[in-house]
N, C-alpha and C positions, 0 to 999 in steps of 0.2 A: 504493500500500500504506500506504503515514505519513497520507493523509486517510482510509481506512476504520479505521486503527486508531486513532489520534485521537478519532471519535464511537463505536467499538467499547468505549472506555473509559470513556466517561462513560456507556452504558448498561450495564457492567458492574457500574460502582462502583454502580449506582442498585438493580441485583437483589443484591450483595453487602450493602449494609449495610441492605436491608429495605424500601425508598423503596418500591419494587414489589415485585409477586409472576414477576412476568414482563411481556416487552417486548418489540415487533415496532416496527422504524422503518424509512424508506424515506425518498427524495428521490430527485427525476429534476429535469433541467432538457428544455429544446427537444431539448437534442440525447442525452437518454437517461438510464440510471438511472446517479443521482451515488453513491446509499448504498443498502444493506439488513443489515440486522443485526437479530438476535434471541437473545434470551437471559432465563434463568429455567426456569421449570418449570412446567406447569399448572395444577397442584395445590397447589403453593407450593414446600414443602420436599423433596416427593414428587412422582410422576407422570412421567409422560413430559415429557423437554423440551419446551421451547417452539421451533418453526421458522419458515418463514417460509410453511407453509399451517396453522398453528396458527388456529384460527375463536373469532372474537371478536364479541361481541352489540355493535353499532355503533350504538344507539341515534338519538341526532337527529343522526346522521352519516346516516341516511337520509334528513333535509329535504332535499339538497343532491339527493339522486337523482329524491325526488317534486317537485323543483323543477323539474328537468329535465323529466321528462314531462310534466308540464304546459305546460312552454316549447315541445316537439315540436308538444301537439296548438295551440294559439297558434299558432305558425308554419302549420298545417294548415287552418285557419279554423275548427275545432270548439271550442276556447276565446277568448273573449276578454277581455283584462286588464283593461278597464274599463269592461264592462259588469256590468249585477248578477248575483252569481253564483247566484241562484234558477230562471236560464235553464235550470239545469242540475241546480241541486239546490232545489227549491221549497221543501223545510223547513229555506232560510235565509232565506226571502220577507217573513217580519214578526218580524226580530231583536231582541229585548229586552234594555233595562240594569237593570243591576243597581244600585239605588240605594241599597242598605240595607235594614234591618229595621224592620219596626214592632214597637212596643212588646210584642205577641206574641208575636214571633220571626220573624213571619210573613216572606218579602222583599219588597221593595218595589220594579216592577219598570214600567219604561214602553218604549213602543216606540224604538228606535232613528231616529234622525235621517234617516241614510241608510241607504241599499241598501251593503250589503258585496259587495264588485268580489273576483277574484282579486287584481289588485296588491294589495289589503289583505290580504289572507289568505298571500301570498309575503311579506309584507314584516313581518308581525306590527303591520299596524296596523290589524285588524280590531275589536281589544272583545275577541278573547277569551283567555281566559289558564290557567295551569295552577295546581292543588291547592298545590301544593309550594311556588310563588310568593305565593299569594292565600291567609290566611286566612278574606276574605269566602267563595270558592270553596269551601273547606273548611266553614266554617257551611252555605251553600245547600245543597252535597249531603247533608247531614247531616240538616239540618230536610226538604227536599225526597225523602230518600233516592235520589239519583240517583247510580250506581256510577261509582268509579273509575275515573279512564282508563284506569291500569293493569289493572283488571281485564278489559279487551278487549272489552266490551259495547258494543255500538251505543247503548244509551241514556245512554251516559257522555259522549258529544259536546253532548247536550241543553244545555247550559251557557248562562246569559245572557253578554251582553257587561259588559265592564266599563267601557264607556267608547263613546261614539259614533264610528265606524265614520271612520279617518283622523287620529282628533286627538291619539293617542299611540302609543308604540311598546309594546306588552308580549307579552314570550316566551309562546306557552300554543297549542294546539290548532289553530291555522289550517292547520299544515301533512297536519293529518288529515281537515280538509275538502279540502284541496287533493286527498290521495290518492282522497276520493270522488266529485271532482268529473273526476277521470282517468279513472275506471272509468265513470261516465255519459256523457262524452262520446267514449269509444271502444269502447264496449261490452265490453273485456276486465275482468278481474278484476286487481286491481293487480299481483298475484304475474305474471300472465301478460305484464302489459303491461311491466315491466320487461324480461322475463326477453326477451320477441321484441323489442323496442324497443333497450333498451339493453343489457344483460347479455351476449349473444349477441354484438349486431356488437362489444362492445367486448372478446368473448374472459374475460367474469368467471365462470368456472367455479365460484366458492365461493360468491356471494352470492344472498340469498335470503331468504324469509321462514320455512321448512320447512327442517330437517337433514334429510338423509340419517344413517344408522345409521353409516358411513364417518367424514362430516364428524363427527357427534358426541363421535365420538372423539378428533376434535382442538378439540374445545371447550374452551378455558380456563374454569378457575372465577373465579364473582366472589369477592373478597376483603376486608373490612370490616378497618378499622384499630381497634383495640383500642387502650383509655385507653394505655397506655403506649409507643402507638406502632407496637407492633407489629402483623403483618398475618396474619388465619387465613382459611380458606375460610370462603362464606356461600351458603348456598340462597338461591336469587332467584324469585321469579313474573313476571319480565321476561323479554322480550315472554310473556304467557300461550298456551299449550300449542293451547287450541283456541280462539282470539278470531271475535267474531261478525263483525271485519272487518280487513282489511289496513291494519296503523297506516302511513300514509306520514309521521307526526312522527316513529316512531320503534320499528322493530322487526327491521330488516335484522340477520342477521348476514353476515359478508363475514371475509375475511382483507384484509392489507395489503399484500398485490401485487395483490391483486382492486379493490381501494380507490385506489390507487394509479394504477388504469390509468382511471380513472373521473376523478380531478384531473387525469393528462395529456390527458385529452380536452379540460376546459376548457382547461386552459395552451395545448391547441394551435387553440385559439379556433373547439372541435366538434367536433374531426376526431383521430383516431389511427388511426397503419396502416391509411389508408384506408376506415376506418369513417367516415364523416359522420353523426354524432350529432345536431348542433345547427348551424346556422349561424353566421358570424361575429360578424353582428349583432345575434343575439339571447343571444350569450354576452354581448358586450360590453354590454347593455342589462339582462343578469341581474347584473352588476357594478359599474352604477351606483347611486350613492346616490337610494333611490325614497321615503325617508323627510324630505327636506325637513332642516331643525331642529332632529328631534327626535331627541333621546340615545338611543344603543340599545345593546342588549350586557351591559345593566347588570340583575341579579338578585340578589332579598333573599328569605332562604330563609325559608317558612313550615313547611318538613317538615326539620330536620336531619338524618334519618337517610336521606334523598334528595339531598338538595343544600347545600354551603354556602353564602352567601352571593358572586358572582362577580363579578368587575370585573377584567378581563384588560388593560386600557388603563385611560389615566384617566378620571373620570367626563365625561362631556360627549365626548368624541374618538373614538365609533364613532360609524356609522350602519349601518343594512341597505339592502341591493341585492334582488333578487327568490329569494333562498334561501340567503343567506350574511352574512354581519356584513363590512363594510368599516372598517380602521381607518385614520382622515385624520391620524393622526401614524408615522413609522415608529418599530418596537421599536429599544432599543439595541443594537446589534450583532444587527439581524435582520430583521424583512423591510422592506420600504419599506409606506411610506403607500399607503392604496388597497392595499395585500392584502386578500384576501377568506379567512376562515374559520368555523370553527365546531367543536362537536366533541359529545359522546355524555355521558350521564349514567355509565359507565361508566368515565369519565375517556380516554375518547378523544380524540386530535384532529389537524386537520388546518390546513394553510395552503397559497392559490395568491400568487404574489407576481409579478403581470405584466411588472413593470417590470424584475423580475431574471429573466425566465422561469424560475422553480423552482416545483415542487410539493412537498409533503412530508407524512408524516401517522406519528404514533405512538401506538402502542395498547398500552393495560394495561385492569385488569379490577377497580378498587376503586368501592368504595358507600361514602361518598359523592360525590357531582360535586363539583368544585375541592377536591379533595385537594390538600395544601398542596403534599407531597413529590411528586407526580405532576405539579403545575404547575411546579413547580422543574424537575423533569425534563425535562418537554416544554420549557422557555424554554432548558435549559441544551443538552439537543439543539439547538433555532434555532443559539445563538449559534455550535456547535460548524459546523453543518451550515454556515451561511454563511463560518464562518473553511476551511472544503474548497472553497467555492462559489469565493472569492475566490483561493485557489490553482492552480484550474483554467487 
């Protein structure tokens, strides 16, 4: 009772003096769930509480799941991590960089060096990158008129590289080819192939890329922080209504027991209640640093009213694994080196820390990513959540 109400109070203080609008947190170790608390209100000030099947937009909290399906079909001999991924999707077969502008406006653009592999595209060392990040990105779609990721268009993936294919790490769009190179090589539609693959044997009743009229109900709103701090609701066009394709970077909504049983499958290296997910060794090989040298993790925002700029560790001390950020120093007072995580533009997030077998994940619903007071939050849950861990 003294460790639930321990981290029950630092997510209360976080919805009492305004940090959040509302908050769902959970942690389990090997041998079961350590925490679940929830607190605030949907709507903010208003609405129906918030529980713990309250449905929250998970954003690139869904890389972590289209990472997995692709590791399924891998394992199955229908994808292969290092071969070129045009086997499967041919309008990746002659990738272009992005070098600039001529003096026109015009871009200026040459063929890529190499063939782009899955492991580039799991690991974000493909070339390609996102709007929000890149304001060359920004110019191209503009002069080019090529729509928005956000706007859920198929011709919004169209994108050149920024970079030849392996020689750096940058966040942006790999993992939405990744979801259409699932669908090619198992003939299902992404929504399906989670839903029979993993959703099902793993028992995740809420997550999905479609609400039901039910679940909608328990949708929390997004909420934007106003100059003085404080927090109102805000209309969103995230994920879009009727998209021309299944974003696997990022459109899942899910709750945080549904979310939750999806990290104890990793933590249990594939496997929960019997479900076999993944194999041992192909967890452990989606865990390993697949980036060599180069710094990952690290993002400088080109869109403020989407993302601020994020550096979760120091710069140079992450790398990526095959759908997750690995960091090679441990937090203070929180997970060990080599945890694996990530989280949602939504300001979601989550962490597996193998070494102390715990998972954890907490969810709120502000615009924009690395809200100051929402990272506060999430670090001050860790520290909370391992000082229960260590009392155990």
């Amino acid at each position: 009772m003294a460790i639930s109400s321990g981290i029950d109070a630092v997510l209360q203080k976080a919805v009492a003096s305004g940090d959040v609008p509302g908050v769902v947190a959970l942690a389990a170790t090997d041998r079961g769930i350590l925490y679940h608390g929830a607190f605030g209100r949907q709507d903010g000030e208003a609405g129906p509480q918030v529980t713990g099947d309250t449905v929250f937009r998970i954003a690139s909290m869904t890389k972590a799941v289209t990472s997995v399906a692709a590791m399924q079909l891998v394992e199955s001999g229908r994808l292969g991590l290092d071969q070129p991924i045009a086997a499967v999707l041919p309008e990746l077969a002659a990738p272009m960089v992005l070098e600039g502008f001529d003096p026109s406006g015009k871009p200026r653009l040459r063929p890529a060096k190499r063939s782009i592999t899955l492991r580039h595209l799991l690991s974000h060392t493909a070339g390609f990158g996102y709007e929000m990040l890149s304001s060359e990105l920004i110019r191209y779609n503009a002069v080019t008129r090529t729509p928005s990721t956000s706007t859920g268009k198929l011709a919004s993936l169209q994108m050149p590289l920024l970079f030849d294919p392996g020689e750096r790490w940058q966040y942006g769009i790999n993992i939405d080819w990744v979801g259409r190179a699932v669908e090619a090589a198992s003939g299902q539609p992404l929504d399906a192939y989670f839903r029979d693959h993993i959703f099902a044997p793993l028992g995740m009743t809420d997550s999905g890329f479609e609400l039901s009229a039910a679940q909608r109900e328990r949708l929390i709103r997004v909420h934007h922080r106003k100059p003085d701090g404080s927090l109102e609701p805000v209309e969103v066009d995230m994920p879009p209504a009727k998209p021309e394709f299944w974003a696997g970077g990022g459109a899942l909504y899910s709750t945080g027991p549904d979310y939750l049983r999806f990290l104890r499958m990793l933590l249990g290296n594939g496997q929960l209640d019997g479900a076999q997910v993944l194999l041992p060794q192909t967890v452990a090989e989606m865990g390993r640093n697949q980036v060599g040298d180069l710094a990952a993790g690290i993002m400088r925002t080109a869109m403020p009213d989407r993302t601020n700029d994020f550096v979760l560790f120091p710069e140079g001390s992450c790398r990526w694994g095959l759908g997750y950020m690995i960091n090679t120093l441990p937090a203070p007072g929180g997970r060990s080196a080599g945890s694996l995580s990530w989280g949602g533009i939504f300001n979601t997030y989550y962490w597996i820390d193998p070494a102390r077998r715990l998972a954890a994940v907490i969810l709120t619903q502000i615009l924009p990513f690395a809200d100051a007071r929402a990272l506060a939050l999430s670090a001050a849950f860790e520290r909370v959540v391992y000082c229960a861990l260590n009392e155990t």
